[in-house]
N, C-alpha and C positions, 0 to 999 in steps of 0.2 A: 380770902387769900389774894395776893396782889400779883395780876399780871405783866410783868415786863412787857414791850416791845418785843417782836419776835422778828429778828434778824434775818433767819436762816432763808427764809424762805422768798426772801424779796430782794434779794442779788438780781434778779431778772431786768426789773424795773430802775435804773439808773437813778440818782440824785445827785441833780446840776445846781449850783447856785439855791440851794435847799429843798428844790421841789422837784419831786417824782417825775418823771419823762415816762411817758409810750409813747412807740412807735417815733422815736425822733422829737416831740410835744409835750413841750410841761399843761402838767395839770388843769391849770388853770384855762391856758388857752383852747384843752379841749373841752373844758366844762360849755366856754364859747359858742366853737362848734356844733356840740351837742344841741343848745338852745337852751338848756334846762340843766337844773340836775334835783333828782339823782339821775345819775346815767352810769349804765355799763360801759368801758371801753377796754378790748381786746386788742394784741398786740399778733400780731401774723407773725412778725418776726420770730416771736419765743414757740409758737408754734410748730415752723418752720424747724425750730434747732430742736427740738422734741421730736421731730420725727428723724430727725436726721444723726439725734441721739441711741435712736433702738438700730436705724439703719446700720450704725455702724458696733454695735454691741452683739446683734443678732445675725444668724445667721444669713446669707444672700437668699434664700431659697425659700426664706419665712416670708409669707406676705400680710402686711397690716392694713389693715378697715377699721373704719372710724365709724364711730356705735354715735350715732345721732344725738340720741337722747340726751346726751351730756353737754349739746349747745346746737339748737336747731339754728342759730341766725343762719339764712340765707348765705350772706357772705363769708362766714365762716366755714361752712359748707361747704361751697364752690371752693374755697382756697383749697381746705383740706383731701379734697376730691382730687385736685390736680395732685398732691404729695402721698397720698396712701393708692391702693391698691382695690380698693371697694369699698361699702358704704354696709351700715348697717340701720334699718329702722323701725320704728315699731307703733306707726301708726299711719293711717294715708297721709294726711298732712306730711309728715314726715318722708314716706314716698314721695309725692311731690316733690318737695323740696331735691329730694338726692336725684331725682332725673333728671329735674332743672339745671341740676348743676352739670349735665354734662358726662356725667358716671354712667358705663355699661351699666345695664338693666340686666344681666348676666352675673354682674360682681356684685349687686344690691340686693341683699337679705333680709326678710319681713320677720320679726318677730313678736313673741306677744298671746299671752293666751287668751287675750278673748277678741277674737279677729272675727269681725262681724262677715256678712255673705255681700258685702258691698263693698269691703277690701277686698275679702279675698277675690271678687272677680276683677276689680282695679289692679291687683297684685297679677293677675294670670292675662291681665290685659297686658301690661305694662312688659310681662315676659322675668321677673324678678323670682329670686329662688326665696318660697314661705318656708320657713322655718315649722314644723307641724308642732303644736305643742300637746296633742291628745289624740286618740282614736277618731272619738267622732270628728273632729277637724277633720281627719284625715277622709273621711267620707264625705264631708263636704266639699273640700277642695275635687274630689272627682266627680260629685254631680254637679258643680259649678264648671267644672273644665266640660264633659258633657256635654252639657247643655249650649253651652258657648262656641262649642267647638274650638275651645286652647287648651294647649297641652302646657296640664302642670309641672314646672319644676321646683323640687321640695327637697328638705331637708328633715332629719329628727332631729327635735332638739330631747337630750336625752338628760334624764333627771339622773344623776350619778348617786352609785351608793356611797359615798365618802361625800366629803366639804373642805371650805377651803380653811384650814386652821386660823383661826386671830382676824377671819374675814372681818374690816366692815359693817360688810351687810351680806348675810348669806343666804345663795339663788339656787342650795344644791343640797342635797343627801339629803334622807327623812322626807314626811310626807311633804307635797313644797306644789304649788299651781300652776309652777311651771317646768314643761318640758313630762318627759312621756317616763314612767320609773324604768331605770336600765333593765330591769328583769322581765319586762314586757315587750321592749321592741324586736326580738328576733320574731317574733307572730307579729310585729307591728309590720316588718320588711315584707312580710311573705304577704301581706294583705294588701300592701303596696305595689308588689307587683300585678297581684290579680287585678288590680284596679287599674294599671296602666300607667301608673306615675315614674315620671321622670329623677326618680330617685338621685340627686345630688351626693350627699356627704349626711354628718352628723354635725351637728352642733352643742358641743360638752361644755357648761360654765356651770362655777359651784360658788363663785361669790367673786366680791369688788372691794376696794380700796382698801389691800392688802399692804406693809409694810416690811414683810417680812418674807427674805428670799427662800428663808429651807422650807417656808409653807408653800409658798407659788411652785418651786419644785418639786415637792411631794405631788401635791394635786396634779403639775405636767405628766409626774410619773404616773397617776392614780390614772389620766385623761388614755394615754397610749394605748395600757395594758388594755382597759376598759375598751377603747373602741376595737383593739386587737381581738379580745374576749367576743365580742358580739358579732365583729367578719366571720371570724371561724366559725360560731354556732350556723350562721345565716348564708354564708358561701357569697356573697355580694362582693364588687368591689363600689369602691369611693372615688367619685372625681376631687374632690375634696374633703378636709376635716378642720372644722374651727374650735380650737381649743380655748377661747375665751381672752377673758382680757386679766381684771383684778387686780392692773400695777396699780400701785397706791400714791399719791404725795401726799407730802408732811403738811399738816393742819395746823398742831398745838403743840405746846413747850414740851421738850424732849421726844421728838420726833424727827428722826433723818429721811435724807432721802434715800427709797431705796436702791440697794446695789444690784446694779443688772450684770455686774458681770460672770458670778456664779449661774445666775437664772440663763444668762446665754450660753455657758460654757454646759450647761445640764441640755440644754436647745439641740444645742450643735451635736449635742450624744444621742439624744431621740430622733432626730430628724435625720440622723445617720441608719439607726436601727431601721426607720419608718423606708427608708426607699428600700430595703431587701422585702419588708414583710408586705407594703401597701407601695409598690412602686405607681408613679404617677401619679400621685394624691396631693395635692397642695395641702398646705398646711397653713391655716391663717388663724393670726392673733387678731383678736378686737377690743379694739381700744377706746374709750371714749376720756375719762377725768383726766387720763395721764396725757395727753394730746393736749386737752385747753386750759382744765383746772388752772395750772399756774403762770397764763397768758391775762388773767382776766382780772380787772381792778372795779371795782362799787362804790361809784363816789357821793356821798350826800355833803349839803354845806350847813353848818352852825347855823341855826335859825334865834336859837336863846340858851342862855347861862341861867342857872337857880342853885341853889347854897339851901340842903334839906336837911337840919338839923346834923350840920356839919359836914356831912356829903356833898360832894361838887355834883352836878348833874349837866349834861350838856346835850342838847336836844335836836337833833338834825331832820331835815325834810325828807329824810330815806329811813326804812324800819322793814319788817320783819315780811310787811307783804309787798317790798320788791326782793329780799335775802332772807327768804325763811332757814336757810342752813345757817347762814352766819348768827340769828337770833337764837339758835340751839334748838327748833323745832321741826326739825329734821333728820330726825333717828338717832337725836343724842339723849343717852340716858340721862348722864350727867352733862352739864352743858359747860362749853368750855369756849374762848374765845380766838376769832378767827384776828392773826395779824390782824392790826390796823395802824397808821399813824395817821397824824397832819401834814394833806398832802404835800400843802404851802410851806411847810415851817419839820419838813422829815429829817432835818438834821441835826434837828435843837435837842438839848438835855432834856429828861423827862423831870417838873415842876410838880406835878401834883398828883393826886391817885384820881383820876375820872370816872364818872359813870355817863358812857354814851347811849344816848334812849331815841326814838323815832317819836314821829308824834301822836301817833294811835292813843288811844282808850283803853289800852291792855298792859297789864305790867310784865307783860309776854316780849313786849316789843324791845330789846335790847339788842345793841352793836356789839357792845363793848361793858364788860362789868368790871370794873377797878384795876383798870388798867393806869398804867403812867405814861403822861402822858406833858409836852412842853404845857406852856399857858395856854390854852383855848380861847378864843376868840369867836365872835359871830359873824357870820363871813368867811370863816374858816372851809375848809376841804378836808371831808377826812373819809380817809382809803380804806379801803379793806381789800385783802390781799388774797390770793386761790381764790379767786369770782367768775373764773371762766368759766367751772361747771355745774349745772346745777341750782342756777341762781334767779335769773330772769325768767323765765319758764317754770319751774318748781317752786311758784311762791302764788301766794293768793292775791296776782295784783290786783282786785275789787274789792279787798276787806278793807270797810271801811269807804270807800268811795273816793281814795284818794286818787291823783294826777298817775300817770303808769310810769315809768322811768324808760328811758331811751339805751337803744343800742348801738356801738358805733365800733368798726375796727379798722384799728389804724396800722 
């Protein structure tokens, strides 16, 4: 079946004189830049308007952190440190990084279930609130605080019984590795305290790259009751409570973006409820795809044309181990293709059905399958679009032994 061009999703990225703009820069000149390609290049700006998007949809009282893992560059980082409210991460490297940037070590939260004794005393050095995601962890971080003489501060991260409907990828209900099962933690608090820990908040997430508002609001409502459920059993209060992230954006043909203004107007009803029952409790969303996702473009350039038994085939310097999501081996059942056009040439008529391929030794390694697409050229530039999260980092840059691809934001 043949993939059109997907419009929808690439309003972000301007097209001047036929080629793609970030950051104020057509394409091409950043390929310059870069020195190479393929190359990553992020745009701050669309960032920028992404946080300033929920700011003004969400409530004032709601505070947002940025989950790492969704784009560790350094300077993306730092930027988005200065516009959110705290940092989320889940690996030391990752630590690093969010302290560098400048982010209380108060608002930075570790998580992760397998947190060796070498974070966690980097994490209890560092002074950052660990996310606990088991019992024994939880034994650990006190004979590590102990012995160190620092005093932990922690959080549950709590495995719910419900999920997030049409999630994704789902991180919650049923048996799941991460986070402690909700019907445990009230004996997880009370061991908590015996132990001396500085008990923080909970941290409740049941899943990610959701599209769909009545689901994100059931699960808020499912998140509430749930932590409401487990104060009362436990008598605790909460300096804070992180109710996750799971906004989604649009990937594949027919897909919107989703509407936040139900999901805020559901916000503004909880977050009302929450100051009578849990007064003083901050309440933070985290966020990581919905922040960069659609800031971020993967550009490789036409290396060769081939004509296979009628099929066009078009070959580029970039494949599937610098954009293992855009190749569809990245939790897609069925695989499906991420936007792409020709960065040089994005405003021409599509000409012919393409198959755009990488140049690996695997018939795995695919951009783009039967997409339409102008003439292609070698020398060409061509985009793939939603590359800011999940792309550079999540992909096996050594298979194969090829050149790694660069990161740059403009």
């Amino acid at each position: 079946m043949k993939t059109k061009l997907q419009h929808a999703p690439m309003t972000a990225f301007p097209i001047i004189d036929g080629e793609i703009y970030a950051g104020g820069h057509p394409i091409s000149r950043l390929a310059l830049r870069a020195g190479q390609t393929p190359f990553y290049v992020y745009d701050r700006h669309i960032m920028t308007e992404k946080v300033k998007q929920l700011r003004e949809h969400f409530p004032s009282s709601l505070e947002l952190h940025y989950a790492i893992k969704a784009n560790p560059m350094p300077a993306v980082v730092q930027h988005l440190s200065q516009l959110t409210d705290g940092l989320d991460v889940a690996s030391m490297a990752e630590l690093q990084v969010a302290l560098h940037s400048g982010a209380n070590p108060a608002h930075i939260s570790f998580a992760g279930p397998g947190k060796t004794d070498k974070e966690l005393t980097c994490a209890l050095a560092a002074g950052v609130v660990i996310n606990m995601e088991s019992e024994s962890e939880m034994e650990r971080i006190a004979a590590i605080g102990q012995a160190s003489d620092l005093e932990p501060h922690v959080a549950i991260r709590i495995n719910p019984d419900f999920e997030l409907k049409t999630s994704g990828m789902k991180m919650g209900g049923g048996p799941k590795a991460f986070g402690v099962d909700a019907e445990r933690v009230p004996a997880m608090i009370q061991r908590c305290l015996q132990l001396g820990l500085n008990l923080k908040g909970f941290h409740i997430f049941c899943g990610s790259q959701n599209l769909r508002a009545d689901a994100i609001i059931e699960a808020h409502n499912n998140t509430f009751e749930l932590a409401y459920r487990i104060l009362q059993e436990s008598g605790v209060q909460l300096e804070w409570l992180n109710i996750g992230g799971g906004l989604g954006i649009p990937y594949f043909p027919g897909e919107a973006p989703l509407d936040l203004s139900p999901i805020a107007d559901n916000l503004t009803r909880l977050m009302g409820i929450a100051e009578e029952k849990i007064p003083d409790t901050r309440i933070i969303m985290e966020l990581g795809r919905f922040l960069v996702g659609e800031s971020g473009l993967y550009v490789s350039k036409v290396i060769d044309r081939k004509l296979s038994r009628g099929a066009n085939f078009v070959i580029t310097d970039g494949g599937l181990h610098h954009h293992l999501a855009a190749s569809g081996n990245f939790g897609q059942v069925i695989r499906k293709n991420y936007p792409v056009t020709i960065a040089n040439k994005a405003d021409l008529p599509p000409q012919s059905t393409t198959h755009i391929v990488g140049p690996l030794c695997t018939p795995l390694d695919i951009i783009a399958d039967s997409v339409e697409l102008p003439e292609v050229a070698v020398g060409d530039l061509i985009a793939v679009y939603q590359s800011g999260a999940y792309g550079f980092t999540a992909s096996p840059r050594d298979f194969l032994s090829h050149p790694h691809p660069v990161e740059i934001l403009v």
